[in-house]
C-alpha positions as CSV (number, residue, x, y, z in Angstrom):
1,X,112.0,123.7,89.7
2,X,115.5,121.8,89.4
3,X,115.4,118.3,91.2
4,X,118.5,118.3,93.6
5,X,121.6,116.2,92.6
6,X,121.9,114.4,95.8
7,X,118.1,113.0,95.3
8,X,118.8,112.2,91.1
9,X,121.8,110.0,92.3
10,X,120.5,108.0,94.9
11,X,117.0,107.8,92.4
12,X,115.9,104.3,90.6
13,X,113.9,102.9,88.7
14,X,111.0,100.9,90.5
15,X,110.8,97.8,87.7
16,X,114.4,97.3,86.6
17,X,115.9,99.1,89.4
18,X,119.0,100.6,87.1
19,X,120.1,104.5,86.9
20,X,117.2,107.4,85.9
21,X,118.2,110.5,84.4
22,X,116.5,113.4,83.7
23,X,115.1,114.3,80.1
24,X,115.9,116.9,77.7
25,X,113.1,119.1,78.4
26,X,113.5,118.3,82.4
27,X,109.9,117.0,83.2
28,X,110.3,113.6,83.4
29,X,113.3,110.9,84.5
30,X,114.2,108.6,82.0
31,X,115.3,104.9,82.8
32,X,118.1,103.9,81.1
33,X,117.0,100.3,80.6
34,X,113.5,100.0,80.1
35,X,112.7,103.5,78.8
36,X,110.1,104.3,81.0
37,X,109.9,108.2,82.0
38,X,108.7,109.1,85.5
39,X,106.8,112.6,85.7
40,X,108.0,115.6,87.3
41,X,105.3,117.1,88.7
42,X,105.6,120.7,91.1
43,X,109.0,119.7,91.2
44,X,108.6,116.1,92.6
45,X,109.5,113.0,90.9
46,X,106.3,110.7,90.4
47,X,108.4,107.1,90.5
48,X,105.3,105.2,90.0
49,X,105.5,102.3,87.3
50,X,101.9,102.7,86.2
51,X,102.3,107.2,85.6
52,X,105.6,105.7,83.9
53,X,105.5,106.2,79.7
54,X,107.6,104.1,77.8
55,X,109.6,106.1,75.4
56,X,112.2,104.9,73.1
57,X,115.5,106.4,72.4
């Protein structure tokens, strides 16, 4: 399940608050800053910092 474009724009991230976008394989966001990934899960974004996995470029 796609995440809607309206929701990914308006998305942030809940530590640095900069821009998320969504990963490669589309099950996760992906902060831009800090690297952290946010889970996907049945379609809805899990924008907890602490289910958040840091992950670097």
């Amino acid at each position: 399940m796609a995440i809607n474009k309206e929701l990914l724009e308006i998305l942030a991230c809940p530590l640095c608050k900069e821009e998320v976008k969504l990963t490669a394989d589309e099950n996760g966001l992906k902060c831009v800053k800090c690297h952290r990934v946010y889970p996907i899960r049945n379609g809805i974004p899990v924008m907890l910092i602490e289910e958040a996995k840091i992950e670097e470029e």
